[in-house]
C-alpha positions in Angstrom: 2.3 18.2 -6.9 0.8 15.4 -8.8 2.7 14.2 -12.0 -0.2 13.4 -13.6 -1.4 17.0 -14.2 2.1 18.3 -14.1 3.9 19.9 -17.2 7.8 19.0 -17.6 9.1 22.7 -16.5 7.1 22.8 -13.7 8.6 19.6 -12.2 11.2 19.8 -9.8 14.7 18.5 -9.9 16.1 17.4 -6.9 13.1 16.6 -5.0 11.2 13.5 -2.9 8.9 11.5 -4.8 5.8 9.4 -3.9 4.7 6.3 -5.6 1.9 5.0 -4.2 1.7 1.1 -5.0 -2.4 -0.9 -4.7 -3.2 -3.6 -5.9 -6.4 -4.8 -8.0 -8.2 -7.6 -6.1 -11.0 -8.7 -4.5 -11.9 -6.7 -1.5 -15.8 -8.8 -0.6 -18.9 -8.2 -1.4 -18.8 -4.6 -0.3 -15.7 -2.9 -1.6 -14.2 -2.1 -4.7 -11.4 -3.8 -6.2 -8.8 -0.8 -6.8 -9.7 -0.3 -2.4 -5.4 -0.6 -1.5 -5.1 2.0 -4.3 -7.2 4.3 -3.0 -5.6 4.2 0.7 -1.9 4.4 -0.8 -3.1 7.3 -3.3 -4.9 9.1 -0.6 -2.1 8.5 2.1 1.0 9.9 -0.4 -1.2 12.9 -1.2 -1.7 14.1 1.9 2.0 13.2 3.5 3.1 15.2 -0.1 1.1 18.3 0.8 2.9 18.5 4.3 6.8 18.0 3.3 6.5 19.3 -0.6 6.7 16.0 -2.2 5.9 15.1 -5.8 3.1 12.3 -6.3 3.6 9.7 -9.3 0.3 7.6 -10.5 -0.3 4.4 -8.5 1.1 1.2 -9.5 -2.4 -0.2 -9.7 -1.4 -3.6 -10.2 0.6 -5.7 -7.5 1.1 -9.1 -6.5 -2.5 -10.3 -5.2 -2.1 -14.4 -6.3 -3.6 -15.1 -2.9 -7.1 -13.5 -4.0 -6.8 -15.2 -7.6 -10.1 -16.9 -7.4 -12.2 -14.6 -7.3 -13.2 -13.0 -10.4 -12.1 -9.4 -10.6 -8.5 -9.8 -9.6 -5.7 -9.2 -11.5 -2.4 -9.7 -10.2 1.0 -9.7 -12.1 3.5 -11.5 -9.5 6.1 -11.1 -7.4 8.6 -10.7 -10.0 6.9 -8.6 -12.7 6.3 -6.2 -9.6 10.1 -6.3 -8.9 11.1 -5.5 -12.1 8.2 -2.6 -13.1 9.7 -1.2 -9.3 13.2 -1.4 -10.6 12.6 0.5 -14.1 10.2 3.1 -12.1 12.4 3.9 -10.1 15.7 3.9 -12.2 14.0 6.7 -14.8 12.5 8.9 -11.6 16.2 9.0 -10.2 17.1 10.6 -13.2 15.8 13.9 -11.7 14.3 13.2 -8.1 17.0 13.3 -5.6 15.0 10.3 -3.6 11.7 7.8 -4.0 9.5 6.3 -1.3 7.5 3.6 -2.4 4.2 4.0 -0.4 2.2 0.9 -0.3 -1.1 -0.5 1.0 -1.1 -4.2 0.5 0.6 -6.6 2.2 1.4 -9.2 -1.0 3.7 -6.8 -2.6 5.9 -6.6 0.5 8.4 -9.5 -0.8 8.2 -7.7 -4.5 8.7 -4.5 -2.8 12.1 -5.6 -0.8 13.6 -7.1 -3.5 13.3 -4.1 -5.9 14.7 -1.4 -3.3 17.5 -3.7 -1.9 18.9 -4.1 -5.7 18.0 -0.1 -6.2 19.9 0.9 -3.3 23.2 -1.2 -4.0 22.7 0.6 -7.1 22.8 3.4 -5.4 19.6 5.1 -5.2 17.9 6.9 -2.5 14.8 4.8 -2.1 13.1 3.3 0.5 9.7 1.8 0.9 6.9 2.4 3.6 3.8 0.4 4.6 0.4 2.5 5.4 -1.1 -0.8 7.6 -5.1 -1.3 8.0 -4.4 -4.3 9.9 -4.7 -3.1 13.3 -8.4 -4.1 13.8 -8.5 -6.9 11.2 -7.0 -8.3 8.4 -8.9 -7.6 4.4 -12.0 -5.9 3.8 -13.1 -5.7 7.6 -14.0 -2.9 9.7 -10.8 -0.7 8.8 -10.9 -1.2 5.2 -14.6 -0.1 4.9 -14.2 2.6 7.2 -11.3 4.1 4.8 -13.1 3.7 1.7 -16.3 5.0 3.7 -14.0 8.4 4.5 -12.8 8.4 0.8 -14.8 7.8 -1.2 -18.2 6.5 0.2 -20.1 6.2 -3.3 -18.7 2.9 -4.1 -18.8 1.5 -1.1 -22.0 -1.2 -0.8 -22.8 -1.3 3.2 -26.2 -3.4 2.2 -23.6 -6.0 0.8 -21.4 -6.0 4.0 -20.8 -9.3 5.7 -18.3 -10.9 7.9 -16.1 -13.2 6.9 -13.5 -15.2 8.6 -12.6 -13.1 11.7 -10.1 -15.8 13.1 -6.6 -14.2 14.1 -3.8 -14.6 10.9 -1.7 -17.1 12.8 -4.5 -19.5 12.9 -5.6 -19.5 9.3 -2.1 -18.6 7.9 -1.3 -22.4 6.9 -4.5 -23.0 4.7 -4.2 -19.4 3.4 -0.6 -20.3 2.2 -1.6 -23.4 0.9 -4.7 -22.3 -0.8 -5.3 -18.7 -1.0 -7.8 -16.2 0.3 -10.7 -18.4 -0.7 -10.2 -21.5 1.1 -10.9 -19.7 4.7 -13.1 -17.3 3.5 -15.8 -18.3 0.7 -16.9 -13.8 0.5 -13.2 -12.8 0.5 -13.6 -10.7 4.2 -10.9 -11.9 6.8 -12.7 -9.6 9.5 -16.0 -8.0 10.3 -16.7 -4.9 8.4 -19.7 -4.2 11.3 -19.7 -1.1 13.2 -17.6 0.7 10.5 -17.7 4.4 10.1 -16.7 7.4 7.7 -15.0 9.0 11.4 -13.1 6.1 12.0 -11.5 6.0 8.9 -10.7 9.6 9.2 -9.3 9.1 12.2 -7.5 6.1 11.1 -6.1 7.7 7.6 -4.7 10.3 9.8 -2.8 7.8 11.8 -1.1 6.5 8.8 -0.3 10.0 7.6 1.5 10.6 11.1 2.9 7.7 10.0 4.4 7.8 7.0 5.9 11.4 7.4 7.5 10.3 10.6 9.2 7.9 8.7 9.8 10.0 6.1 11.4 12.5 7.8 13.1 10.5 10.8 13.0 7.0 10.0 16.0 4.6 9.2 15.8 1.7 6.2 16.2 -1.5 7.4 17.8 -4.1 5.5 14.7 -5.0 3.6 14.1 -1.5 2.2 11.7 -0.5 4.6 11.4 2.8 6.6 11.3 2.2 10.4 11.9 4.0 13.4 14.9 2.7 14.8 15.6 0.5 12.2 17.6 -3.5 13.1 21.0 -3.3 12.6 22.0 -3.8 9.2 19.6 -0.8 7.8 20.8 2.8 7.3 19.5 6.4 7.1 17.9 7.1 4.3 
């Protein structure tokens, strides 16, 4: 069910409820800006449609200060992403038995752990999980494109497609701290997006689908608020 086109008495009480959580931020040359959006919408829709869940509109905006110069992005912070969490998920537990936060980009991870460690000594049944596109490379590479290519292939510009920095994240991780996104990569690409294909991101949607039901339905909350199998000690189930 998505609550978008939902009326009130056809909404259940008691149930699980997806929020998928994006970002709007640069995503090179090639790929639209709402592109960790579309993976976390897409990813909660289809985990929904195997274990009955409930799908909430995206949280569009997220914590993306490490793209801020380049024009397009819009990011509201750490903190203002804590908070919005927090009040999301305070008025959904007034009917949903239990939220997952579903998200797709990496810089709302500290937002993210924050909000569902204060929810849950609230005592609310909520947990976050990642859907990763980092296996290959890092933004707007090869998996990225290949997603978007799968999803939704109209906005997706392969004559604009270059590489950008393709270096591994614990090189480049100093100067990216220090001065964002832009200072090791002047297109905003930390990969290759070369060789990418509408069957690979099938394939590789898929794999976060597995995913993020397995965790749903099996996986442990660590003591960050995230859903892992076998979570460290310190996390719980559910």
């Amino acid at each position: 069910m998505l609550l978008s086109e939902a009326t009130w008495p056809t909404v259940p009480r008691g149930g699980l409820v997806l929020v998928p959580v994006g970002s709007l931020e640069q995503h090179g040359p090639h790929l639209p800006l709402d592109t960790d959006a579309v993976i976390a919408v897409a990813v909660a829709a289809q985990v929904a449609t195997v274990c009955g869940a409930s799908v909430a509109p995206p949280l569009a905006y997220g914590s993306s200060g490490e793209h801020q110069s380049f024009p397009g992005t819009i990011s509201i912070g750490t903190e203002v992403l804590r908070l919005v969490v927090v009040e999301l998920v305070r008025s959904l537990r007034t009917w949903a038995a239990r939220v997952v936060l579903v998200n797709a980009h990496g810089g709302n991870i500290s937002g993210l752990a924050a909000a569902v460690q204060q929810l849950r000594a609230e005592g609310h049944d909520v947990a976050w999980a990642a859907c990763a596109t980092e296996s290959v490379d890092l933004h707007a590479g090869r998996t990225e494109t290949s997603l978007l290519l799968h999803l939704d292939p109209a906005r997706v510009l392969l004559d604009r497609a270059e590489a950008g920095d393709c270096r591994p994240i614990q090189e480049i991780l100093p100067t990216l701290v220090a001065g964002g996104v832009g200072a090791v990569s002047a297109n905003g690409v930390l990969g290759d997006p070369a060789g990418a294909s509408a069957s690979e991101g099938s394939d590789v949607l898929a794999a976060m689908v597995a995913e993020v039901l397995a965790l749903i339905e099996d996986g442990e909350v660590d003591p960050q608020g995230r859903l892992r199998v076998g979570a460290p000690v310190g996390g719980s189930r559910r």
